[in-house]
C-alpha positions in Angstrom: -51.8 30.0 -46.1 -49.5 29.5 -49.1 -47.6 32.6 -48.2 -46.6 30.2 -44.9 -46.2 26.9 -47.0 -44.1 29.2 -49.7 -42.0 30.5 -46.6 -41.9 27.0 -45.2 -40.3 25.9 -48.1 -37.4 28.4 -48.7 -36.6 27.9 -44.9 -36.3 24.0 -45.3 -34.3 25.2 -49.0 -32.2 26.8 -47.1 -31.1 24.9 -44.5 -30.6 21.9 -47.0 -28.5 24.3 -48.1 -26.1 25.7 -45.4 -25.7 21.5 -44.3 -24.7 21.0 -48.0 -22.0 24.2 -47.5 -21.2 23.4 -44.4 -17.2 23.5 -44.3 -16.2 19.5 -43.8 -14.4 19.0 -40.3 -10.8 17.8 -41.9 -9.0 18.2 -38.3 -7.4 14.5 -37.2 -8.5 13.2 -34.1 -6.0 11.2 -32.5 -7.4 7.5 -31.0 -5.9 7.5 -27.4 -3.5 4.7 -27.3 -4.1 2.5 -24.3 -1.1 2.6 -21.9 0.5 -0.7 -20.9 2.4 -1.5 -18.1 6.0 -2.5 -18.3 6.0 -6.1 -18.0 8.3 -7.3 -15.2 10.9 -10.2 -16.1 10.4 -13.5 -14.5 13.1 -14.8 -12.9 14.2 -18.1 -11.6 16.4 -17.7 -8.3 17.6 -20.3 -5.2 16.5 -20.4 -1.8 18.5 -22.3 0.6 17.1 -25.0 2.9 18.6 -27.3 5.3 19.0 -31.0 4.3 19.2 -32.4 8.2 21.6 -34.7 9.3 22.7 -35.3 5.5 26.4 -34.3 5.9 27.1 -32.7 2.9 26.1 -35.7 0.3 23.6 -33.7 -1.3 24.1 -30.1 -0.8 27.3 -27.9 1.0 27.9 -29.5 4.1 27.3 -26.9 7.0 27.4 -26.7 10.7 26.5 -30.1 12.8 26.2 -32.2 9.9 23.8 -30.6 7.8 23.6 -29.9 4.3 22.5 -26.7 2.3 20.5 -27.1 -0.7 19.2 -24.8 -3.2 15.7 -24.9 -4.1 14.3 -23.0 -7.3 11.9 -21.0 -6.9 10.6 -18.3 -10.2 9.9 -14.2 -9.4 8.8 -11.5 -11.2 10.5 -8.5 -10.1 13.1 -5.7 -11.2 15.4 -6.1 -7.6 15.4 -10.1 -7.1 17.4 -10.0 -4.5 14.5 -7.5 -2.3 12.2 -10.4 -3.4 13.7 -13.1 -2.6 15.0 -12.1 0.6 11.3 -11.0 1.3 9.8 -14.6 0.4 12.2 -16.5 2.5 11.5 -14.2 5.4 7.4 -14.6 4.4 5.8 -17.2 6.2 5.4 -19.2 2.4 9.4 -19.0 2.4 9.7 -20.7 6.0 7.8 -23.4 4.6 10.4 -25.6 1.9 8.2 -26.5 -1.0 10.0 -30.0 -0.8 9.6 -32.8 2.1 12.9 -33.4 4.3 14.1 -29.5 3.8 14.3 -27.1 7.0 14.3 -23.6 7.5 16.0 -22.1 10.3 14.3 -19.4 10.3 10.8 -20.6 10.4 10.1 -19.6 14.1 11.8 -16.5 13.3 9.7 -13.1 12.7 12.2 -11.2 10.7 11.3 -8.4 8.2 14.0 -6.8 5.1 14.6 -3.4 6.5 17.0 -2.6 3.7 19.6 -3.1 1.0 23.0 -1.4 0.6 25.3 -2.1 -1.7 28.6 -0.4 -3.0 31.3 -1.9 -5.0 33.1 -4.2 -2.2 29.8 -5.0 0.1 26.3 -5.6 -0.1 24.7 -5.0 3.9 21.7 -6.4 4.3 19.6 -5.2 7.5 16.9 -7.2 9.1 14.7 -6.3 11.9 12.8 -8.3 14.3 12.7 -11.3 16.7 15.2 -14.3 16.1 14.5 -17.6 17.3 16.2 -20.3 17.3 15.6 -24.4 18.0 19.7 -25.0 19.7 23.2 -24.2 18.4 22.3 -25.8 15.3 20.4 -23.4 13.9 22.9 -20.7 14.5 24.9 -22.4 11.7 21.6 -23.3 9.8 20.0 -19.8 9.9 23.4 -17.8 8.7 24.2 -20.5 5.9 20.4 -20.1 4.5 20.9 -16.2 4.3 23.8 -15.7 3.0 24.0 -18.4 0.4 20.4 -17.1 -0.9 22.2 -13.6 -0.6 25.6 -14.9 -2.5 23.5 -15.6 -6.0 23.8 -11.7 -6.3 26.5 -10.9 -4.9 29.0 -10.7 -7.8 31.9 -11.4 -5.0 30.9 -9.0 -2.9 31.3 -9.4 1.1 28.3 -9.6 2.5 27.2 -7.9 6.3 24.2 -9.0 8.0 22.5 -7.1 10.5 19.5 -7.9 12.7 18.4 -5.4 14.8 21.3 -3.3 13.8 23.8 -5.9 15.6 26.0 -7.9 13.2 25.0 -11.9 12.6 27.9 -13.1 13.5 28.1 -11.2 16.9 24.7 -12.1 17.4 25.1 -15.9 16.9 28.0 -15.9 18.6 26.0 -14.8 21.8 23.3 -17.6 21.3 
C-alpha cells in the first residue's frame, strides 16, 4: 500500500510540475471589433404642393391660378433626389403634411422607374397610371415634379417620362 501512496505522490509531483513548466501562451489575441454601419446623412429637401386658387401670393404662381409651395420635409439617404421623388410618388407624399396644400398627383399610381443624368440633363422615367381631376392638374401635376426635381438639378434640363412618353406630350393630350 505505500508503494501506491509513494507512486501516487510522484505522479501528483509531477504533474504540479509540467503545469509549473508549461510554456506561457504569449500569442495576442485580437478582440473582434464590432462593425458599424455607415451612417446615412439626414437631409432636409422640398416637396411641392399646390396652394389652390391662391394666385401666386404665397408660392410661384402656376397654371389656373394656383400657387406652388415648397414644403420641408427631412431624409436620410445617399441619392436624395431617388428619395424624394419616391415619397412624393408614396401614398404618405400624396398626402401634404399641411391643411389647404394639394397634390396632383394623389389619384395618380405612379412608381420611379429610373434616374439618368449627364452633364446637360437629368431624365427622370416614371411608370404607371396617371390621373387627373380636369385641365388643372395638368399644370398642377408637371409644376410639383419638376420643381421637387429642380432642387438638384444644378441647371440641368430636366425630361419627364411616364410610360416612356414625354410629360409634356402626354399633358398636352389630356
Amino acid at each position: 500500500m505505500k508503494k501506491y501512496i509513494g507512486v501516487i505522490i510522484i505522479l501528483l509531483g509531477l504533474l504540479f510540475v509540467s503545469v509549473l513548466l508549461k510554456p506561457k501562451d504569449t500569442s495576442i489575441r485580437s478582440t473582434p471589433t464590432p462593425t458599424v454601419a455607415p451612417s446615412i446623412p439626414s437631409i432636409e429637401v422640398n416637396l411641392s404642393y399646390v396652394l389652390l386658387e391662391d394666385n401666386g401670393v404665397n408660392g410661384e404662381l402656376i397654371g389656373c391660378g394656383d400657387s406652388l409651395v415648397a414644403l420641408p420635409h427631412t431624409i436620410s439617404s445617399t441619392n436624395p433626389l431617388q428619395t424624394t421623388l419616391e415619397y412624393l410618388l408614396s401614398s404618405e407624399g400624396k398626402i401634404p403634411q399641411d391643411d389647404g396644400l394639394y397634390s396632383a398627383l394623389s389619384n395618380s399610381e405612379l412608381v420611379l422607374d429610373s434616374i439618368t443624368q449627364n452633364e446637360n440633363e437629368i431624365v427622370v422615367k416614371l411608370r404607371g397610371e396617371i390621373m387627373l381631376g380636369g385641365v388643372c392638374d395638368n399644370p398642377r401635376l408637371k409644376a410639383q415634379l419638376e420643381k421637387t426635381i429642380q432642387q438638384f438639378t444644378n441647371g440641368k434640363k430636366i425630361m419627364i417620362f411616364i410610360n416612356e412618353v414625354n410629360l409634356n406630350d402626354l399633358l398636352s393630350e389630356k
